[in-house]
TORKENU-502757 format. One record per residue (C-alpha): residue in three letters; y, z, x. Coordinates in Angstrom, 3 decimals, decimal comma. Layout:
<rest = ala Y = Y Z = Z X = X>;
...
This chain:
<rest = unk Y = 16,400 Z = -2,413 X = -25,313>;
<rest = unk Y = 13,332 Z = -5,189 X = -25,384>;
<rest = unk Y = 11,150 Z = -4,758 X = -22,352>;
<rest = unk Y = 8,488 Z = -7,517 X = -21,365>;
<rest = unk Y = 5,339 Z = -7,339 X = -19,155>;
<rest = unk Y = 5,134 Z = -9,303 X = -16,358>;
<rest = unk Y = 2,107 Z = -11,380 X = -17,255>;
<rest = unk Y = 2,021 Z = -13,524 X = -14,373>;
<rest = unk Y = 0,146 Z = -11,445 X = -11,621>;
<rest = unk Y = -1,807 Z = -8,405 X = -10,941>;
<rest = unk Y = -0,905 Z = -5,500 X = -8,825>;
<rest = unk Y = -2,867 Z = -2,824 X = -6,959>;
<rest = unk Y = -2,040 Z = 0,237 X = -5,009>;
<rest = unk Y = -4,352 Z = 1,692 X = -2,521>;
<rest = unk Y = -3,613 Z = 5,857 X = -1,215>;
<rest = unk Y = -4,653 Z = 6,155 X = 2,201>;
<rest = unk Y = -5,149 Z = 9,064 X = 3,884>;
<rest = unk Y = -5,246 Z = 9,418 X = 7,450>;
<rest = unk Y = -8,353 Z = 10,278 X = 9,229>;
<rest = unk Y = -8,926 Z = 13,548 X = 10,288>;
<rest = unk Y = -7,719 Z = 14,786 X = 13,553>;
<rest = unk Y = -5,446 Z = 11,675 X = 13,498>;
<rest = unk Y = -1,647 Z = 12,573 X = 14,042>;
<rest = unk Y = 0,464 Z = 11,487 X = 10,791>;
<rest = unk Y = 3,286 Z = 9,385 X = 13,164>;
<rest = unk Y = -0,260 Z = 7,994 X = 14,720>;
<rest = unk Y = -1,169 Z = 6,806 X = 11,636>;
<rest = unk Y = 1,669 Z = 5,370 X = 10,383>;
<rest = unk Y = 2,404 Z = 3,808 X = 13,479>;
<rest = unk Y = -0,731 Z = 2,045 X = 13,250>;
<rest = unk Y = -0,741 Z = 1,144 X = 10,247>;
<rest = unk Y = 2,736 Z = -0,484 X = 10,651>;
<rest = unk Y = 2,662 Z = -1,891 X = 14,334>;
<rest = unk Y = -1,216 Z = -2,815 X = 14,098>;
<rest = unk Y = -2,787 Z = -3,457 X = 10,678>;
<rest = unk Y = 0,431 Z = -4,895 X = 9,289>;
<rest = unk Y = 0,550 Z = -7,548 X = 11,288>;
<rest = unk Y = -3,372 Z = -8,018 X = 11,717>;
<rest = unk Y = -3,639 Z = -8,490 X = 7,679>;
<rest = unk Y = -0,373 Z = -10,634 X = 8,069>;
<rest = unk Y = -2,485 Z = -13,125 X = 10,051>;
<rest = unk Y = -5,275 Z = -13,634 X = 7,875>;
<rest = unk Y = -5,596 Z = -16,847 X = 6,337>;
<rest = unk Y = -7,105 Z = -15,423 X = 2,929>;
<rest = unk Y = -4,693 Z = -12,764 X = 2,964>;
<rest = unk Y = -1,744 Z = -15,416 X = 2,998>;
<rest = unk Y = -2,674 Z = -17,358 X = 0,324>;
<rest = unk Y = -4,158 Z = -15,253 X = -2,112>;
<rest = unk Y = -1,422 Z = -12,406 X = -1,700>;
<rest = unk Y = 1,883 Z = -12,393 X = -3,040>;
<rest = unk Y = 3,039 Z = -9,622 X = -2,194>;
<rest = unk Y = 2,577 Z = -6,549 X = 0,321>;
<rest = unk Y = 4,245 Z = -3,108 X = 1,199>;
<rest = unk Y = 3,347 Z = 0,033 X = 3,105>;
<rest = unk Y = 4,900 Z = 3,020 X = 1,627>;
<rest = unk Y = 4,800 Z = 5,513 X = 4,591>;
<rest = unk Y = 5,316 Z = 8,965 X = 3,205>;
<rest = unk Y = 7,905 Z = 10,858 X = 4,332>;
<rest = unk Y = 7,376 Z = 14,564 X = 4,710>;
<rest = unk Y = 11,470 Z = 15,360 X = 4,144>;
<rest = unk Y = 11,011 Z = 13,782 X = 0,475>;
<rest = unk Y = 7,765 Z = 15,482 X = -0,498>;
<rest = unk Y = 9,651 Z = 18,646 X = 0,814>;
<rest = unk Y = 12,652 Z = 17,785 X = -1,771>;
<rest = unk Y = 10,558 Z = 17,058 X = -4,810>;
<rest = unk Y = 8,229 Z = 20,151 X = -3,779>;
<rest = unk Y = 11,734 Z = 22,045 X = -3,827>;
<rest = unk Y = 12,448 Z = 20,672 X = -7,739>;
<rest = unk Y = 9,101 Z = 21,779 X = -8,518>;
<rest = unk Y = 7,205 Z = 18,358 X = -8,544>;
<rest = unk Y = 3,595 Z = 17,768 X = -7,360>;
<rest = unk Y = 3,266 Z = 14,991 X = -4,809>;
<rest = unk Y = -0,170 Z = 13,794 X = -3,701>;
<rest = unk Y = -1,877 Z = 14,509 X = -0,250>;
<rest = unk Y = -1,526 Z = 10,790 X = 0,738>;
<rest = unk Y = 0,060 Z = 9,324 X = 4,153>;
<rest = unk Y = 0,711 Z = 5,892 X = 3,139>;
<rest = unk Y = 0,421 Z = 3,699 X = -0,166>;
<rest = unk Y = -0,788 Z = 0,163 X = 0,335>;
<rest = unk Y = 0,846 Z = -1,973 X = -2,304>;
<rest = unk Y = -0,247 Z = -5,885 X = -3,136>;
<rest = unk Y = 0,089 Z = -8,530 X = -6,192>;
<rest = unk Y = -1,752 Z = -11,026 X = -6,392>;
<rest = unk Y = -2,289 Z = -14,155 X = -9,101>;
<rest = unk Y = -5,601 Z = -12,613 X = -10,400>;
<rest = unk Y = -8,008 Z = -9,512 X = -9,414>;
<rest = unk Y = -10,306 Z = -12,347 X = -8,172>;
<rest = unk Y = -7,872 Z = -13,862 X = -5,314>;
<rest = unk Y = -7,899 Z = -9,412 X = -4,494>;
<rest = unk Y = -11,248 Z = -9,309 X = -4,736>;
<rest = unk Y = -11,807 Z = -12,696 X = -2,398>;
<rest = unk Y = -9,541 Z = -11,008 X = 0,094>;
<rest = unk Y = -11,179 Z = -7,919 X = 0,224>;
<rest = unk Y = -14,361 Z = -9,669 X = 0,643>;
<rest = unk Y = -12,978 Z = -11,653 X = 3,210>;
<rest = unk Y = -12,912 Z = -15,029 X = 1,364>;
């Protein structure tokens, strides 16, 4: 089986970890209901990235790969983004 790169864009992926004393369905709640669509709304954000998720961890999971013996991280959330080049990520994150 051939397999080709995707050449096209650049992706990045950002652990977050909730800040302490901050309740982990706070956060993610948050995150989701607040920064979501705050980023959303930002002009630079729009056009420079192509695509976003939040991965929200999910305590059940981490339990089941725990149970099968696999390390998962101490994260709460994963921030994931592509972009054309790490210069339109860079522009965004310096607020065009």
């Amino acid at each position: 089986m051939s397999t080709s790169l995707r050449t096209d864009r650049v992706r990045a992926i950002i652990m977050l970890k909730r800040k302490k004393g901050t309740a982990k369905e706070e956060f993610s709640k948050h995150w989701a209901d607040v920064h979501g669509p705050l980023v959303l709304k930002s002009r630079i954000f729009t056009e420079k990235i192509l695509k976003y998720e939040q991965l929200h961890v999910n305590d059940e999971t981490n339990a089941v790969f725990s149970n099968l013996g696999l390390t998962t991280g101490d994260w709460d959330g994963v921030g994931y983004f592509e972009a054309k080049s790490f210069d339109d990520m860079i522009e965004v994150g310096d607020g065009g």
